[in-house]
KEBA-870668 format. One record per residue (C-alpha): residue number from 1; residue in one letter; y, z, x. Coordinates in Angstrom, 2 decimals, decimal comma. Each point is the difference from the previous one (the first is absolute). Layout:
residues N
(NUM "A" (Y Z X))
...
end
This chain:
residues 204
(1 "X" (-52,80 55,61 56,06))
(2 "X" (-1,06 3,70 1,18))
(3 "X" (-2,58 0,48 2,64))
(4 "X" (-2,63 0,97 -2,77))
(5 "X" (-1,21 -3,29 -1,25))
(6 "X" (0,42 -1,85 3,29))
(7 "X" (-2,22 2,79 1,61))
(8 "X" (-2,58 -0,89 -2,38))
(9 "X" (0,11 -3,71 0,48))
(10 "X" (0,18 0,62 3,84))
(11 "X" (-3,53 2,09 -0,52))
(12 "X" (-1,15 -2,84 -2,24))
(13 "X" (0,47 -2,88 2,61))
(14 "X" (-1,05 2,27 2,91))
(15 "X" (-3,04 0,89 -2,06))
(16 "X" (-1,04 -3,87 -0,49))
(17 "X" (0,45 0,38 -3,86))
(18 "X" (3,12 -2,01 -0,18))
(19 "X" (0,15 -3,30 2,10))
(20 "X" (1,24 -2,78 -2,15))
(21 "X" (4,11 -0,05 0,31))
(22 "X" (0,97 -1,05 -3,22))
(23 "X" (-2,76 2,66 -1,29))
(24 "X" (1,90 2,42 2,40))
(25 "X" (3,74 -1,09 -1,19))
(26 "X" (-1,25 0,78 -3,37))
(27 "X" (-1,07 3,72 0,76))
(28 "X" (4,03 0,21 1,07))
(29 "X" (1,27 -1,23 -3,06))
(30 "X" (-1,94 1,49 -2,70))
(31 "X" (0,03 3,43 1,29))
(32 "X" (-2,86 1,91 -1,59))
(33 "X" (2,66 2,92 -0,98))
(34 "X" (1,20 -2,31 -3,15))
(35 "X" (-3,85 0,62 -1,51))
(36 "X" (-0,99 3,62 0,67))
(37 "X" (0,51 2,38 -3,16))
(38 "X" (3,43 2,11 1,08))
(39 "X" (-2,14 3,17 1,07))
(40 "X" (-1,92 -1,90 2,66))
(41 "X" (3,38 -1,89 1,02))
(42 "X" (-0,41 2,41 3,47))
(43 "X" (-3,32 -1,15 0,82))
(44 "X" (0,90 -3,96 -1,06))
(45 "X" (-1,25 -0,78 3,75))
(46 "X" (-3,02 2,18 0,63))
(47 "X" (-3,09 -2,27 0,81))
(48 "X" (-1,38 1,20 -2,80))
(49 "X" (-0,96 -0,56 -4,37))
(50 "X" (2,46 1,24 -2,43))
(51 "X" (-0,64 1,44 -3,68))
(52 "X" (2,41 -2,39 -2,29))
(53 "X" (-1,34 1,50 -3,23))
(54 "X" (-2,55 -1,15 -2,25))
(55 "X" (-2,79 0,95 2,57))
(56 "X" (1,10 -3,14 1,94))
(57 "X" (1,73 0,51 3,84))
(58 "X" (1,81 -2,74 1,78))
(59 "X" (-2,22 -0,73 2,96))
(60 "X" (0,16 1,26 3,95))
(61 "X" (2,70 -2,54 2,13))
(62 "X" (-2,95 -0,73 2,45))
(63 "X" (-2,43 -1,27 -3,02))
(64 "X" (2,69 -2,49 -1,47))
(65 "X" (0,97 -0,99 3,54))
(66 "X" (-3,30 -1,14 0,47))
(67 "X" (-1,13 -1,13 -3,62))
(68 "X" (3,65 -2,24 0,59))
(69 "X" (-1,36 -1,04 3,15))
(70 "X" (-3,67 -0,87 -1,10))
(71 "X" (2,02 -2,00 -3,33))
(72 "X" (2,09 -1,94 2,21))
(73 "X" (2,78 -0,72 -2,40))
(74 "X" (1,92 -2,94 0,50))
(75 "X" (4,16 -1,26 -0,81))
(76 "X" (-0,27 -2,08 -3,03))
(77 "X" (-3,39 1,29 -1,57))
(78 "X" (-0,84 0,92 -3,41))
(79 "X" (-1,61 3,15 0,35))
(80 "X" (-1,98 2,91 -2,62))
(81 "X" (0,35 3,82 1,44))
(82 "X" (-2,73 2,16 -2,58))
(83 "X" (0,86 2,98 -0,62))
(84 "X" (3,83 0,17 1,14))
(85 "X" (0,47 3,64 -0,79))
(86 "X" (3,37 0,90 1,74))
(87 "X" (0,80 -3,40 0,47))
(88 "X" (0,25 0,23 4,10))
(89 "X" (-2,78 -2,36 0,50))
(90 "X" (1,36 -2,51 -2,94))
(91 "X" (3,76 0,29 2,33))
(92 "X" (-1,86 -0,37 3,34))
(93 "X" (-1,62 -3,16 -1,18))
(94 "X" (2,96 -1,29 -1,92))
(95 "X" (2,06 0,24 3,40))
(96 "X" (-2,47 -1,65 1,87))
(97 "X" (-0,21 -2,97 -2,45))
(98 "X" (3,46 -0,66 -0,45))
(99 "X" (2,24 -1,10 -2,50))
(100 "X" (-2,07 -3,54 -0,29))
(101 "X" (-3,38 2,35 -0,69))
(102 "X" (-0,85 2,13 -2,92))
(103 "X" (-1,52 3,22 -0,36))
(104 "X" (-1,84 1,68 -3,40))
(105 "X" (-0,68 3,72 0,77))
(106 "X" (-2,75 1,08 -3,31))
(107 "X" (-0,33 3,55 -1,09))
(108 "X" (-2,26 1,54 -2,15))
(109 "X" (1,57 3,30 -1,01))
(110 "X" (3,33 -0,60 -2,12))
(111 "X" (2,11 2,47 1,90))
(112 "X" (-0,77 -0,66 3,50))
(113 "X" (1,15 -3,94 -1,04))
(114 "X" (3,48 1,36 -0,83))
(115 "X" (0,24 2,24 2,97))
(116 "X" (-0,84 -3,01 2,02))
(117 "X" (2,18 -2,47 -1,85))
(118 "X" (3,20 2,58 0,81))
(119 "X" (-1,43 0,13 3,70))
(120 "X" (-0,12 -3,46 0,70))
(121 "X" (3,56 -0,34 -2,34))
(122 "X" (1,83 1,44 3,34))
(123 "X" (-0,82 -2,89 1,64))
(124 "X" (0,75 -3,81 -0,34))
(125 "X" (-3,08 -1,30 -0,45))
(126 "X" (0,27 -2,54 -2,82))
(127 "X" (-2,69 -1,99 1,13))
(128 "X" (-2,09 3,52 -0,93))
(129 "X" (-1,00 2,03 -3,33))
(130 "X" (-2,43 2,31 -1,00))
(131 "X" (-1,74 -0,16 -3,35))
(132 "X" (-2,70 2,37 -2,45))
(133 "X" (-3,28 -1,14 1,12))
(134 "X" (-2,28 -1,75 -2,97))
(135 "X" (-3,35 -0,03 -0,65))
(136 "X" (-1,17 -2,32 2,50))
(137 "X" (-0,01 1,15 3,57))
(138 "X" (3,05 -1,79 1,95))
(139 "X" (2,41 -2,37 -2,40))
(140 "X" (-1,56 -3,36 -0,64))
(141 "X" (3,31 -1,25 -1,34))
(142 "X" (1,07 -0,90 3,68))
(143 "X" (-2,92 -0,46 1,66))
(144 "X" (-0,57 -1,38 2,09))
(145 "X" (1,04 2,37 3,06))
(146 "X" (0,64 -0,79 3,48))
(147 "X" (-0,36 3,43 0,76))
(148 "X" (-1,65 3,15 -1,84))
(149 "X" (0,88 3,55 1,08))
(150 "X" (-2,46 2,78 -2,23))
(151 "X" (0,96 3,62 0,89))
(152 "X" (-2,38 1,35 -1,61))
(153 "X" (-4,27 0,67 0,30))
(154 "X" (-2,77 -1,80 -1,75))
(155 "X" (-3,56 0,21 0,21))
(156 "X" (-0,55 -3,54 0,67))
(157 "X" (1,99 -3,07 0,13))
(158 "X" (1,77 -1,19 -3,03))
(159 "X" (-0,90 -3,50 -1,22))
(160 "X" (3,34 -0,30 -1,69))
(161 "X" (2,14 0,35 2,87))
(162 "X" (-1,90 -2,55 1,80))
(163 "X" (0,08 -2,34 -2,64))
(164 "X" (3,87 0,71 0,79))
(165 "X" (0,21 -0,90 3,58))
(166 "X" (0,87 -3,21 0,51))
(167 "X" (-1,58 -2,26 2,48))
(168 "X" (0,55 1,38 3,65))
(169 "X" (1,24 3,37 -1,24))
(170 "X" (-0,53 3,17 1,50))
(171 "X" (-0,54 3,45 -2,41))
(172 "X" (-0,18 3,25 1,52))
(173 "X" (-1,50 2,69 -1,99))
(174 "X" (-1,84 3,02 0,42))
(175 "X" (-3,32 0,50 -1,39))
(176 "X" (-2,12 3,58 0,61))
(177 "X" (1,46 0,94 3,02))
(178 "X" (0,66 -3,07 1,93))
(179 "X" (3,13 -2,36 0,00))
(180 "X" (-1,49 -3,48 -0,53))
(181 "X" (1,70 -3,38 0,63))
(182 "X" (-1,06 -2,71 -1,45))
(183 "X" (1,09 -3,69 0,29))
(184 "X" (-1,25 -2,92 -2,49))
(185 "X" (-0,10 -2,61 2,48))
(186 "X" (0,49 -4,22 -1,07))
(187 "X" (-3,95 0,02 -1,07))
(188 "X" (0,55 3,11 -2,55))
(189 "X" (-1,91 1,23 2,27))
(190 "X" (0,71 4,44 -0,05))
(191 "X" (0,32 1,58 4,00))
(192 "X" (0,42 4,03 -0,09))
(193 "X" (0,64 2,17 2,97))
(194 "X" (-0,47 3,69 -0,32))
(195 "X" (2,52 2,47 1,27))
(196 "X" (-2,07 3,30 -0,14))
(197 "X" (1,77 3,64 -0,93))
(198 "X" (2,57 0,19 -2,50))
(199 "X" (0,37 2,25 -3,19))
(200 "X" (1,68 -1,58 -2,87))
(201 "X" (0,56 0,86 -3,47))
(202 "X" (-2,71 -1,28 -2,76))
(203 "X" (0,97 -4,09 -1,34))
(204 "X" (0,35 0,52 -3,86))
end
């Protein structure tokens, strides 16, 4: 691997974004390169958003190091990532959760769900797909989620992807301009933590 990407991870771990070491392994593997549009393929590891098309960007390394961080993904998990765009974060989950896990990336504009599908298609991530969001928020069919990933901003907290975290599940999503995670303890009982200062990309 060329100094590039491993310069970026270095800055990531030195700048207390990435921490976790199978979060870190799967910033190696799933080199964010494989999901930049081919005109931005030089600037794959600036610490910085990306226009995919569509009005839609694939987000700033630091902000999914930490939104990966605050979600906590574990090997084996079942987990929902809103919004997959590029597919990066759908791959960086579905190497964390391993080939006894499963991941459903969900997509709301048609082309952005192919461009995704023949992003993650470089990798061997069976345990992974990404699908055309419906008209519920999330995808009920497999809920529920151990983990839920939402890449995109709402104005308040969706009652359908709670209803879609299971029982000690974590969710990190942004909402205004704050990253918010937010576990469903044993009681049902909903715990948020705010993460103030991000800039995200409206939640259709």
């Amino acid at each position: 691997m060329n100094v590039a990407p491993e310069q970026l991870i270095s800055n990531l771990i030195e700048e207390k974004a990435l921490g976790t070491p199978e979060i870190i392994e799967a910033f190696r593997s799933t080199d964010r390169k494989y999901f930049v549009l081919p005109e931005h393929r030089l600037e794959a590891y600036g610490d910085y958003p990306l226009p995919i098309g569509y009005g839609q960007t694939i987000s700033q390394p630091t902000t999914v190091a930490l939104m990966l961080e605050w979600l906590q993904p574990r090997a084996g998990q079942k987990i929902l990532d809103v919004g997959s765009g590029s597919g990066w974060t759908t791959a960086l989950l579905a190497h964390v959760a391993g080939p006894k896990g499963k991941v459903i990336g969900v997509e709301i504009i048609p082309e952005l769900v192919s461009f995704g599908q023949k992003n993650l298609a470089k990798f061997n991530f069976p345990q992974a797909e990404i699908i055309s969001a419906g008209k519920v928020l999330g995808y009920t069919k497999e809920a529920p989620y151990d983990r839920i990933l939402v890449s995109a901003t709402g104005r308040e907290l969706p009652q359908e992807l709670v209803d879609q975290l299971a029982i000690g599940g974590i969710m990190v999503i942004p909402i205004g301009n704050s990253i918010f995670r937010i576990r469903k303890e044993t009681s049902g009982k909903i715990i948020r933590e705010e993460f103030p200062g991000f800039v995200f990309v409206p939640l259709q």
